[in-house]
PyMOL Python script that loads the backbone (N, CA, C, O; Angstrom):
from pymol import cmd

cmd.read_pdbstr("""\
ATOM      1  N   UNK A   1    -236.895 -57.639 -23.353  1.00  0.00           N
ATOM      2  CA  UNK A   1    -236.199 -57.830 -24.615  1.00  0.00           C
ATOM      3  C   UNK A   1    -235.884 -59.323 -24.734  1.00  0.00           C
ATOM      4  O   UNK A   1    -235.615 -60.017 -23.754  1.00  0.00           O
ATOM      5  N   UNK A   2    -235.939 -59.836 -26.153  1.00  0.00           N
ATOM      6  CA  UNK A   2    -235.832 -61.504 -25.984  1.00  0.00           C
ATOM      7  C   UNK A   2    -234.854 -61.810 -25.479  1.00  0.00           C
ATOM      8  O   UNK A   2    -234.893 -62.516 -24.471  1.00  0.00           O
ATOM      9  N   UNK A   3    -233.532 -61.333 -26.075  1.00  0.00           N
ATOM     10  CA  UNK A   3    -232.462 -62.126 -26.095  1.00  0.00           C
ATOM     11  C   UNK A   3    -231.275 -61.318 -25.006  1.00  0.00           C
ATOM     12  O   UNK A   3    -230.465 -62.059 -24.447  1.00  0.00           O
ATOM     13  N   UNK A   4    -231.204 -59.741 -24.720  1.00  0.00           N
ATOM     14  CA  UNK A   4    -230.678 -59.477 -24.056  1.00  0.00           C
ATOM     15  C   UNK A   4    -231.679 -58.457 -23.514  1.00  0.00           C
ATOM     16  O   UNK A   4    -232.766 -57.994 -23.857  1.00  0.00           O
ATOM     17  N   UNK A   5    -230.381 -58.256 -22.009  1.00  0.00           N
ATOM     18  CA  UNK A   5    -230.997 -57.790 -20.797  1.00  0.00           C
ATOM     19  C   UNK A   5    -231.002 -55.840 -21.055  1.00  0.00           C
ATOM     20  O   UNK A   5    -230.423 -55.300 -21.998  1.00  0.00           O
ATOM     21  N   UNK A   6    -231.663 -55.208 -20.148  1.00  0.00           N
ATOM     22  CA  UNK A   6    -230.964 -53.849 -20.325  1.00  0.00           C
ATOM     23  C   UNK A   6    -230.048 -53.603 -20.157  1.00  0.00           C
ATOM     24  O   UNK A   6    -229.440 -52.822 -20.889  1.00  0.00           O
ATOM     25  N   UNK A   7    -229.400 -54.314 -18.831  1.00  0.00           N
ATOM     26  CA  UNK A   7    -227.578 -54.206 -18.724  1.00  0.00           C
ATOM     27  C   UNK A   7    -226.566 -55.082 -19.697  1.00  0.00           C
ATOM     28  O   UNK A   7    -225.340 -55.193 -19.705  1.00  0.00           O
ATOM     29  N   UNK A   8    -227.259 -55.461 -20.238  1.00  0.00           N
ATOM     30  CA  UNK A   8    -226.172 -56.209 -21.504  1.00  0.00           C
ATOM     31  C   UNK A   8    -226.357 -54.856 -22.710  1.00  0.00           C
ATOM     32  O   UNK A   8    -225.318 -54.601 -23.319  1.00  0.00           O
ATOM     33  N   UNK A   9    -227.397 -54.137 -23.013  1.00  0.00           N
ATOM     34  CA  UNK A   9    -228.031 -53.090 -23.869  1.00  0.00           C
ATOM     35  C   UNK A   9    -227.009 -51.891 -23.480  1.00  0.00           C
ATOM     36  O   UNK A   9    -226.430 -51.152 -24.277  1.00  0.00           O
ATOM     37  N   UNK A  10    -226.929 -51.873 -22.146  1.00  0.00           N
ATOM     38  CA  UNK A  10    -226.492 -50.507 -21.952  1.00  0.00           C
ATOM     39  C   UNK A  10    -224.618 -51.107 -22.388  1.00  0.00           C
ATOM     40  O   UNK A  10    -223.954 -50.353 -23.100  1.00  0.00           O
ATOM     41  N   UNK A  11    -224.046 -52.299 -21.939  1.00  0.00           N
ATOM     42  CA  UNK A  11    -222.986 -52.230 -21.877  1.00  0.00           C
ATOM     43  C   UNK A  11    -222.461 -52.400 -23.679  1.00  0.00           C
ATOM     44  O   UNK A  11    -221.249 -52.494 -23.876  1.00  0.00           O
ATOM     45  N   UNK A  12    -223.186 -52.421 -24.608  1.00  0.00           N
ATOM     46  CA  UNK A  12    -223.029 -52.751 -25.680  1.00  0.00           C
ATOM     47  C   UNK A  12    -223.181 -51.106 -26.531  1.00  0.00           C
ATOM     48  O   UNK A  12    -222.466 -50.872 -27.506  1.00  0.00           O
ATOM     49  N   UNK A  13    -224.185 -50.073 -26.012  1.00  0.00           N
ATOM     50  CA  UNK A  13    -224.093 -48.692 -26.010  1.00  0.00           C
ATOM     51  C   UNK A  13    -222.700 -48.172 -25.600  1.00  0.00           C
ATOM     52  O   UNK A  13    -221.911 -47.632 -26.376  1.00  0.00           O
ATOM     53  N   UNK A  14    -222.539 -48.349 -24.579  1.00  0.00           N
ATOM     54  CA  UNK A  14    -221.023 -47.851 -23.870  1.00  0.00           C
ATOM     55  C   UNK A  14    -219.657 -48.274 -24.791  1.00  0.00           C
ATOM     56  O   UNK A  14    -218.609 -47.634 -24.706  1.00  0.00           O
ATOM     57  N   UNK A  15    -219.813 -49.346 -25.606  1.00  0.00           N
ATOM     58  CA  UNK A  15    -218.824 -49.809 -26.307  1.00  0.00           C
ATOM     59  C   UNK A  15    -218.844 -48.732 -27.324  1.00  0.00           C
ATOM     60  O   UNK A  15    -217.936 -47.996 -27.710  1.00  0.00           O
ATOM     61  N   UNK A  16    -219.891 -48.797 -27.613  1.00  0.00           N
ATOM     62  CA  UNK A  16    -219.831 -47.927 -29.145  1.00  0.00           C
ATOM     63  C   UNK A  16    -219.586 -46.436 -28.688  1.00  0.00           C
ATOM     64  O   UNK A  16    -218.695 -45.928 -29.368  1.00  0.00           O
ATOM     65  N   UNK A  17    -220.078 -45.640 -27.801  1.00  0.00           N
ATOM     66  CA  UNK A  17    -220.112 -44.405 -27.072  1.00  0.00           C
ATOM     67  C   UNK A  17    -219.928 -44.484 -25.508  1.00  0.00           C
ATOM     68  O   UNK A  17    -220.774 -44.790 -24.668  1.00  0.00           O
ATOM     69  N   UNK A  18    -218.435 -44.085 -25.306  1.00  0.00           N
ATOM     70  CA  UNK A  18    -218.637 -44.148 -23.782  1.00  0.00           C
ATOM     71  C   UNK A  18    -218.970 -42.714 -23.236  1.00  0.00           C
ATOM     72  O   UNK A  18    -218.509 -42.232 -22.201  1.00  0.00           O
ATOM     73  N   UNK A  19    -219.674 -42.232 -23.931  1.00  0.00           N
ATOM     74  CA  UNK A  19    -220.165 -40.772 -23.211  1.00  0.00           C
ATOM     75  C   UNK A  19    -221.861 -41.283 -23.710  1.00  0.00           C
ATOM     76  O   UNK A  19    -222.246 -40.113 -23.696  1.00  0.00           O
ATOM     77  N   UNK A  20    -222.852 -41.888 -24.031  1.00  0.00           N
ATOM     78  CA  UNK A  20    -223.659 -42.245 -24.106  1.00  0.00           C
ATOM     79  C   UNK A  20    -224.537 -41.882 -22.822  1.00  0.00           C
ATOM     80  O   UNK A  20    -223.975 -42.066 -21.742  1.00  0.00           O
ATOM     81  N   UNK A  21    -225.779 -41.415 -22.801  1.00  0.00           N
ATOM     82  CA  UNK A  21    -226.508 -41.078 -21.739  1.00  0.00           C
ATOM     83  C   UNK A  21    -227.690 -42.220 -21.420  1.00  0.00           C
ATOM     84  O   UNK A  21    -227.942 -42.778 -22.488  1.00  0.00           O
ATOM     85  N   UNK A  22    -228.263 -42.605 -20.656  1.00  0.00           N
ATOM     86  CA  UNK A  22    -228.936 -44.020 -20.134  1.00  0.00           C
ATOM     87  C   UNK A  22    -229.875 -43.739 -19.246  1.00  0.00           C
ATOM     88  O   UNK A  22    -229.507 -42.971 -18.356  1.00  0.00           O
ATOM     89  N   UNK A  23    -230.974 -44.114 -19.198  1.00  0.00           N
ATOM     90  CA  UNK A  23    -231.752 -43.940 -18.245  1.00  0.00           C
ATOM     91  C   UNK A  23    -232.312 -45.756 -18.337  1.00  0.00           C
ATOM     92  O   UNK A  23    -232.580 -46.317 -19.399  1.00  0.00           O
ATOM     93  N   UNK A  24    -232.375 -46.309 -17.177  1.00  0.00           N
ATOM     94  CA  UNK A  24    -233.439 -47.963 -16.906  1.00  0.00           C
ATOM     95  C   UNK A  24    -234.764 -47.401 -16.246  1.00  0.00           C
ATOM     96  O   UNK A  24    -234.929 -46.751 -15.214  1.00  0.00           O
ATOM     97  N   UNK A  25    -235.795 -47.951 -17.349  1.00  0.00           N
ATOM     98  CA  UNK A  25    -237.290 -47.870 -16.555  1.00  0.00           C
ATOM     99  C   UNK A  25    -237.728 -49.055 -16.027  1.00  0.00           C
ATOM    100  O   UNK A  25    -237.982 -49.944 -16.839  1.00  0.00           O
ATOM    101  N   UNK A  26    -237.891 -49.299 -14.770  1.00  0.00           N
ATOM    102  CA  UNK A  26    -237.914 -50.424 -14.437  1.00  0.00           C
ATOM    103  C   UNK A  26    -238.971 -50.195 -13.378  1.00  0.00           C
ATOM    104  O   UNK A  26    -239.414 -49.136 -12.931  1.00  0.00           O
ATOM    105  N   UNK A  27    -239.324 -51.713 -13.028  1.00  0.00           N
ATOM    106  CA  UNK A  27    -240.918 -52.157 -11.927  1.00  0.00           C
ATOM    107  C   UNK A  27    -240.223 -51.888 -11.399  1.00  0.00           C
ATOM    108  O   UNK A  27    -240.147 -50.693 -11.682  1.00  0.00           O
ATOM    109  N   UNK A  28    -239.007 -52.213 -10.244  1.00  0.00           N
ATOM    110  CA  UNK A  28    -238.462 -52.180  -9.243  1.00  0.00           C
ATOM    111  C   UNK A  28    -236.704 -51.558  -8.862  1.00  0.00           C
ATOM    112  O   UNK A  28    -235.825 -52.089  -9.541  1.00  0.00           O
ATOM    113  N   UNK A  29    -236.429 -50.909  -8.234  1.00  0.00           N
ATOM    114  CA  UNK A  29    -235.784 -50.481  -7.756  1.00  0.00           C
ATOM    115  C   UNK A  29    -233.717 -51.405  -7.447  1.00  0.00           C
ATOM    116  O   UNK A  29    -232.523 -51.111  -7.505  1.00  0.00           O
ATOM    117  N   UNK A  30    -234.691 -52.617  -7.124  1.00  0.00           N
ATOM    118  CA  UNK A  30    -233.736 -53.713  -7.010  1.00  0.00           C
ATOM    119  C   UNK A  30    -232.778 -53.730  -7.870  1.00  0.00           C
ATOM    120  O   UNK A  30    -231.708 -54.135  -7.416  1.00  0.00           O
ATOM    121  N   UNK A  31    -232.798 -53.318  -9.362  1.00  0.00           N
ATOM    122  CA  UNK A  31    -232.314 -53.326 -10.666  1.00  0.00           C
ATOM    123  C   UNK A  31    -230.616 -52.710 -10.201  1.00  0.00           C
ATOM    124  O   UNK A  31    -229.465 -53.136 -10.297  1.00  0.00           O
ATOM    125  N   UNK A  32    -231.290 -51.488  -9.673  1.00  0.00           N
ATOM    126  CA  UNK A  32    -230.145 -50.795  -9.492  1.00  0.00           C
ATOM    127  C   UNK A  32    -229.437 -51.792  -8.150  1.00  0.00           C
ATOM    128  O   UNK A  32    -228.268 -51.416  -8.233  1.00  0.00           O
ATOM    129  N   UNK A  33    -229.456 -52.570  -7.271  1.00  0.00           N
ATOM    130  CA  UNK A  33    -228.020 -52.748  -6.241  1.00  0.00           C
ATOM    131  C   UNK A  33    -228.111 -53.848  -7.432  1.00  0.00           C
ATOM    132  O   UNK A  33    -227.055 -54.461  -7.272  1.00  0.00           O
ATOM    133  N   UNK A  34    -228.712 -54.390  -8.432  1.00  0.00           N
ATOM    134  CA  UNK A  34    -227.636 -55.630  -9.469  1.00  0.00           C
ATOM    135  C   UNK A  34    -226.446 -55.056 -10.197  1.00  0.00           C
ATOM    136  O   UNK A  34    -225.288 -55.467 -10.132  1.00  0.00           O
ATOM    137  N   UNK A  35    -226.989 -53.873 -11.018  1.00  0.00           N
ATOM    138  CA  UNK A  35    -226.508 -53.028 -11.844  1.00  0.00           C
ATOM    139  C   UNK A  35    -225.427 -52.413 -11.325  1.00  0.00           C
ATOM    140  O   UNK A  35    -224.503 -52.114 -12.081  1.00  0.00           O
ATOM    141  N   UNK A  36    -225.354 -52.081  -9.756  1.00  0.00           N
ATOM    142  CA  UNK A  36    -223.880 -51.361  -9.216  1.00  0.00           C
ATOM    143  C   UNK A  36    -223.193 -52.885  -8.865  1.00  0.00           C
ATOM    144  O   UNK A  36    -221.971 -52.885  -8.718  1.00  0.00           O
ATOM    145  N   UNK A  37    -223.697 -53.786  -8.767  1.00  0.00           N
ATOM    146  CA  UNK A  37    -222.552 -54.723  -8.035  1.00  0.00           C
ATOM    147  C   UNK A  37    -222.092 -55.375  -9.002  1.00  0.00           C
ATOM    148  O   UNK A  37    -221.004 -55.860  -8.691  1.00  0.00           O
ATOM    149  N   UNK A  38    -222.609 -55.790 -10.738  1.00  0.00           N
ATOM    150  CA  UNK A  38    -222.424 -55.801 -11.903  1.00  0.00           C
ATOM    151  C   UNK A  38    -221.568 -54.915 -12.781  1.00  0.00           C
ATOM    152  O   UNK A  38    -221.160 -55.333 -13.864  1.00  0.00           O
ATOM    153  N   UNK A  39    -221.319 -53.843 -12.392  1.00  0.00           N
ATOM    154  CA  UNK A  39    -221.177 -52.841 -13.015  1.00  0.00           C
ATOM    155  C   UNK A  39    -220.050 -52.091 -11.984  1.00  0.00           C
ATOM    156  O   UNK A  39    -219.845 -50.924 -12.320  1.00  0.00           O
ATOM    157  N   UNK A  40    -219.492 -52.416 -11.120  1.00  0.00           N
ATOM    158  CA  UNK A  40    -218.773 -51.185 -10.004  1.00  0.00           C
ATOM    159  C   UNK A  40    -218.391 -50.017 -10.592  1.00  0.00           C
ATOM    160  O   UNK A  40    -218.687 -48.957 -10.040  1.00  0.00           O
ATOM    161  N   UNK A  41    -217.634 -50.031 -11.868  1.00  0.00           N
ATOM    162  CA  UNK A  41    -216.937 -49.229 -11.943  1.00  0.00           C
ATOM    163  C   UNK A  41    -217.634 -48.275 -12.799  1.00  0.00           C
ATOM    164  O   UNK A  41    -217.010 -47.254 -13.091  1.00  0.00           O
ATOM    165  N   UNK A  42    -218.601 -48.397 -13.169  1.00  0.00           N
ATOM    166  CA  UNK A  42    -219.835 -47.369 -13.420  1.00  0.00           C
ATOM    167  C   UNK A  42    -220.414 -46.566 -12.595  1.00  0.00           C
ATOM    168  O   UNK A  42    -220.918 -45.443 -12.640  1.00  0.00           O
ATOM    169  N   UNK A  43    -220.228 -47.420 -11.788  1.00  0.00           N
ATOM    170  CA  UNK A  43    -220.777 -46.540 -10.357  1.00  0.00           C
ATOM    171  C   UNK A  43    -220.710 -45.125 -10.376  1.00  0.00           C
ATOM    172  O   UNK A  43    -221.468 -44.327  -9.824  1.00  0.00           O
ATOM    173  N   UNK A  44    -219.467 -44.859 -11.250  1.00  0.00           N
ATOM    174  CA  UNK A  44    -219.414 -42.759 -10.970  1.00  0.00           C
ATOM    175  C   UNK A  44    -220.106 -42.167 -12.053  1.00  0.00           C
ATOM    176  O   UNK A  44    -220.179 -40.962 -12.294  1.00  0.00           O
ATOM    177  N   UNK A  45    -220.754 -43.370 -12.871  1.00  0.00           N
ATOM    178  CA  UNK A  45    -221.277 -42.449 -14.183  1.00  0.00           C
ATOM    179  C   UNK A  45    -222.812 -42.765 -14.224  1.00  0.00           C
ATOM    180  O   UNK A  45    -223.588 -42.003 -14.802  1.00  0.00           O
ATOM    181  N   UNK A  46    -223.451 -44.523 -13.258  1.00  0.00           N
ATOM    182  CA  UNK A  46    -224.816 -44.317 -13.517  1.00  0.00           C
ATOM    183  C   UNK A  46    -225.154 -44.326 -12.367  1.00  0.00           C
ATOM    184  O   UNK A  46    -224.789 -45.309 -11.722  1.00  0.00           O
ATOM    185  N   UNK A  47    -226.108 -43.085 -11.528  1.00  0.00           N
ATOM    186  CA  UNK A  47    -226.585 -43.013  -9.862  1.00  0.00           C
ATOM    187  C   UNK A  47    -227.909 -43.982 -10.092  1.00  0.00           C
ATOM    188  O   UNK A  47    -228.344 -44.440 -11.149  1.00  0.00           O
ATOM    189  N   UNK A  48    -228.375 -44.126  -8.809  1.00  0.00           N
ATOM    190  CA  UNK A  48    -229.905 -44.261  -9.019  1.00  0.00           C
ATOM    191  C   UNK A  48    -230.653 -43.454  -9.311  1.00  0.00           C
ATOM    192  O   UNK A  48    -231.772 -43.807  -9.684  1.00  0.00           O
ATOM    193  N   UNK A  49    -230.371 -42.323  -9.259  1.00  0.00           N
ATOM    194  CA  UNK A  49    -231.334 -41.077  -9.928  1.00  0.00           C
ATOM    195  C   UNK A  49    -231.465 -41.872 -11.406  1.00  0.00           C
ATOM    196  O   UNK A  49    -232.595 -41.534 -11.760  1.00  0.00           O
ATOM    197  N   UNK A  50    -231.051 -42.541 -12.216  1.00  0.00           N
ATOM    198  CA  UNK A  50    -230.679 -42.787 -13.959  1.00  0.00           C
ATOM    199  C   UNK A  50    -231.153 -43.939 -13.681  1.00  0.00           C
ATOM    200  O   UNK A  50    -230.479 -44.826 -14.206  1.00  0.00           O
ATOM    201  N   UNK A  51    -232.653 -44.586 -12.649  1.00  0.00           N
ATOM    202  CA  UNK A  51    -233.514 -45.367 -12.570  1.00  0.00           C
ATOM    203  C   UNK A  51    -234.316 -45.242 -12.428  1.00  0.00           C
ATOM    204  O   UNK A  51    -234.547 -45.147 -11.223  1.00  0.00           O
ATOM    205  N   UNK A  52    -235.487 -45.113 -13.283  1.00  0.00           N
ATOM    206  CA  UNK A  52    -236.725 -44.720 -13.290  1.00  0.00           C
ATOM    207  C   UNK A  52    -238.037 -45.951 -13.204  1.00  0.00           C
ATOM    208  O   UNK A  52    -238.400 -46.858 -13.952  1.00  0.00           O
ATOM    209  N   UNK A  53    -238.559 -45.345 -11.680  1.00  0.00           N
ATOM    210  CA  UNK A  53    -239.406 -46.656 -11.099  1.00  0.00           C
ATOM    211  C   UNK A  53    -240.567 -46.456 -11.944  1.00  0.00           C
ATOM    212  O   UNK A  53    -240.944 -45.303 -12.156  1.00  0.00           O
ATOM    213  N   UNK A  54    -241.368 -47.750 -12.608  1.00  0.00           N
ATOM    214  CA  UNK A  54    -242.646 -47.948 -13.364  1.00  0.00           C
ATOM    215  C   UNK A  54    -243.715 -47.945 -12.208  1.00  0.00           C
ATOM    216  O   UNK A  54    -243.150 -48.367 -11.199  1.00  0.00           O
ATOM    217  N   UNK A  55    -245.151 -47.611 -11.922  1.00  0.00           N
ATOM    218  CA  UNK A  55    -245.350 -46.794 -13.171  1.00  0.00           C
ATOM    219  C   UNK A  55    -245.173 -45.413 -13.218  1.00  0.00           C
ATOM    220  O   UNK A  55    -244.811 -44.854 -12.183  1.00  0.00           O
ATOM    221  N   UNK A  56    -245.370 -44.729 -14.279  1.00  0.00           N
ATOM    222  CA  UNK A  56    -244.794 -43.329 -14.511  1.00  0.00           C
ATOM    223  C   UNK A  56    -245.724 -42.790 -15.328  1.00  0.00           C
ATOM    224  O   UNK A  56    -246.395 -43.470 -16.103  1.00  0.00           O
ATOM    225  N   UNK A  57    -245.827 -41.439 -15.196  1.00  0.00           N
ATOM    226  CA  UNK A  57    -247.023 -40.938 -16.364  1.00  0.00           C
ATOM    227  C   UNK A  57    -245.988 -40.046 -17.089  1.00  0.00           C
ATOM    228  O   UNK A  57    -244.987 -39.411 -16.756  1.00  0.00           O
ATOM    229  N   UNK A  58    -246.727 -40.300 -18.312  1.00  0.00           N
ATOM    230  CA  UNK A  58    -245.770 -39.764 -19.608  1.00  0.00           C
ATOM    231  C   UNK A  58    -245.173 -38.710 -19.091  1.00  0.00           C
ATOM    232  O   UNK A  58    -244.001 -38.891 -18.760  1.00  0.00           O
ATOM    233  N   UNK A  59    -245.733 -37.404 -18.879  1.00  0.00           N
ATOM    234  CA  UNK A  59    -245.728 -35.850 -18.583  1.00  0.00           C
ATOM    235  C   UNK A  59    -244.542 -35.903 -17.292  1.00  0.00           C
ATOM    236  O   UNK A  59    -243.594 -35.119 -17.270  1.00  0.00           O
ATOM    237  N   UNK A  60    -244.753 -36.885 -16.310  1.00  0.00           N
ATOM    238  CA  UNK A  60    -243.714 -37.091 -15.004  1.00  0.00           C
ATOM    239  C   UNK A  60    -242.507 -37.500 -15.913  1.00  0.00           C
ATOM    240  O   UNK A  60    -241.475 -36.853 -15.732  1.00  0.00           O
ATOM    241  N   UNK A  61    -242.490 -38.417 -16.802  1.00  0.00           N
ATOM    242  CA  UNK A  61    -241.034 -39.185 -17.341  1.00  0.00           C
ATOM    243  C   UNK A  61    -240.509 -38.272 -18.019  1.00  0.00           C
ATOM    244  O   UNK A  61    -239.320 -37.957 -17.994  1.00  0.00           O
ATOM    245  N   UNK A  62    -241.619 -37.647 -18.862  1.00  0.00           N
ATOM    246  CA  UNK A  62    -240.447 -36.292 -20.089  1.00  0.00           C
ATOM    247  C   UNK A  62    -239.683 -35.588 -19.430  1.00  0.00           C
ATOM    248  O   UNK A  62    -238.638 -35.116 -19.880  1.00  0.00           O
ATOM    249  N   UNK A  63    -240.274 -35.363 -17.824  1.00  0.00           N
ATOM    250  CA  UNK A  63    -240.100 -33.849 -17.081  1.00  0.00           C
ATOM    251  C   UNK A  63    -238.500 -34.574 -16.502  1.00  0.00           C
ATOM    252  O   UNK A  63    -237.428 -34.091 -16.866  1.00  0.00           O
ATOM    253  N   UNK A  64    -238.603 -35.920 -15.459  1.00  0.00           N
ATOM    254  CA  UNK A  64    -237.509 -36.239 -14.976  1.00  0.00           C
ATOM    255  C   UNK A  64    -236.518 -36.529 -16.032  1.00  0.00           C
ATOM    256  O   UNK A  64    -235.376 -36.473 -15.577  1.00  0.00           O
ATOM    257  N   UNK A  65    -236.564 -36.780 -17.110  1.00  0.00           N
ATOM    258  CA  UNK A  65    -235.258 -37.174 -18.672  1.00  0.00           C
ATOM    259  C   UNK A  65    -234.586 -35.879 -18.132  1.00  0.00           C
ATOM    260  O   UNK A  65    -233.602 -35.714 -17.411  1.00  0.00           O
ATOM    261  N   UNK A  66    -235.582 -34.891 -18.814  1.00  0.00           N
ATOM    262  CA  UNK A  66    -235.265 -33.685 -18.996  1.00  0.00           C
ATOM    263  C   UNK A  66    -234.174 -32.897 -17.532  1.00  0.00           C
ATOM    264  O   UNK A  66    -233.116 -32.270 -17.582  1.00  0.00           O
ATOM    265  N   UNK A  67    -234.749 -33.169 -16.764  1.00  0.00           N
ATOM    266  CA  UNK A  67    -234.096 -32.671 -15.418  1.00  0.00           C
ATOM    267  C   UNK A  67    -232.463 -33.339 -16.009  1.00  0.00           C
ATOM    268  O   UNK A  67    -231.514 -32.723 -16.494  1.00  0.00           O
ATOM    269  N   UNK A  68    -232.588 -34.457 -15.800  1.00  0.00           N
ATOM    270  CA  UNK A  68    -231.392 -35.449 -16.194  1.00  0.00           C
ATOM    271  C   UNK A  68    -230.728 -35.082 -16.912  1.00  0.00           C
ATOM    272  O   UNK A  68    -229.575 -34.947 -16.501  1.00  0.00           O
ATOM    273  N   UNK A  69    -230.957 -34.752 -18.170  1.00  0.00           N
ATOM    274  CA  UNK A  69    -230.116 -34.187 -18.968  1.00  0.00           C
ATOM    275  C   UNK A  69    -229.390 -33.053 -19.042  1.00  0.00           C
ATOM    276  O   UNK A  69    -228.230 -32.852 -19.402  1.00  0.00           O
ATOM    277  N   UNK A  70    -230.358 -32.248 -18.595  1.00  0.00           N
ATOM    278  CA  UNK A  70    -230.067 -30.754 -18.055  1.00  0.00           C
ATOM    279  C   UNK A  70    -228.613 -31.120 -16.924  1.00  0.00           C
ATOM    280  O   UNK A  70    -227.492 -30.811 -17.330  1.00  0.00           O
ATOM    281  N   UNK A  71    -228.734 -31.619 -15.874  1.00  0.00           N
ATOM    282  CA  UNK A  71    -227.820 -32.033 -14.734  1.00  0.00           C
ATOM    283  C   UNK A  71    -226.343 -32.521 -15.374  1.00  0.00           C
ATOM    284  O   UNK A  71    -225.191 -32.255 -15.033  1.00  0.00           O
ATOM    285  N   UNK A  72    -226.822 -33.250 -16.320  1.00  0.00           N
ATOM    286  CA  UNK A  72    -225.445 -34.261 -16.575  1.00  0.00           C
ATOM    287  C   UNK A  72    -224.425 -33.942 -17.825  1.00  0.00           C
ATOM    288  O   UNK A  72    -223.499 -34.526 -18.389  1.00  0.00           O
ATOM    289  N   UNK A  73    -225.243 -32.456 -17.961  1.00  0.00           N
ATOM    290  CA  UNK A  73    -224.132 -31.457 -19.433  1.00  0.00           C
ATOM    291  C   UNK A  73    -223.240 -30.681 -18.788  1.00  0.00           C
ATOM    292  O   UNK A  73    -222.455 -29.980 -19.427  1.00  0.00           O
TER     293      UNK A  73
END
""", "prot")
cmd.dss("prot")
cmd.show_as("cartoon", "prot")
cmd.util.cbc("prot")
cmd.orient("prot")
């Protein structure tokens, strides 16, 4: 994204809805220890499960959302 990051995206979602649901698709994994040490006190609301490593095939990503969502109602 040009101008902001996903964790600036997500924290600007959370303003408007703090029950908002989130998933990061990301190359690497790393995202997430920025995102918890950025973020601590999120920590109880986004796991690493709610990081989804690239690449991914469509049919795998619908299926894990879906798991996700299912889990977190």
């Amino acid at each position: 994204m040009p101008r902001i990051d996903g964790f600036q995206l997500y924290d600007k979602l959370r303003q408007k809805d703090p029950k908002v649901k989130v998933c990061f698709l990301t190359a690497s994994e790393m995202y997430y220890e920025e995102f918890r040490d950025k973020h601590s006190d999120w920590g109880k609301i986004i796991d690493q499960e709610h990081f989804i490593q690239k690449p991914i095939k469509n049919k795998d990503l619908i299926k894990r959302i879906k798991l996700l969502l299912l889990k977190n109602n």
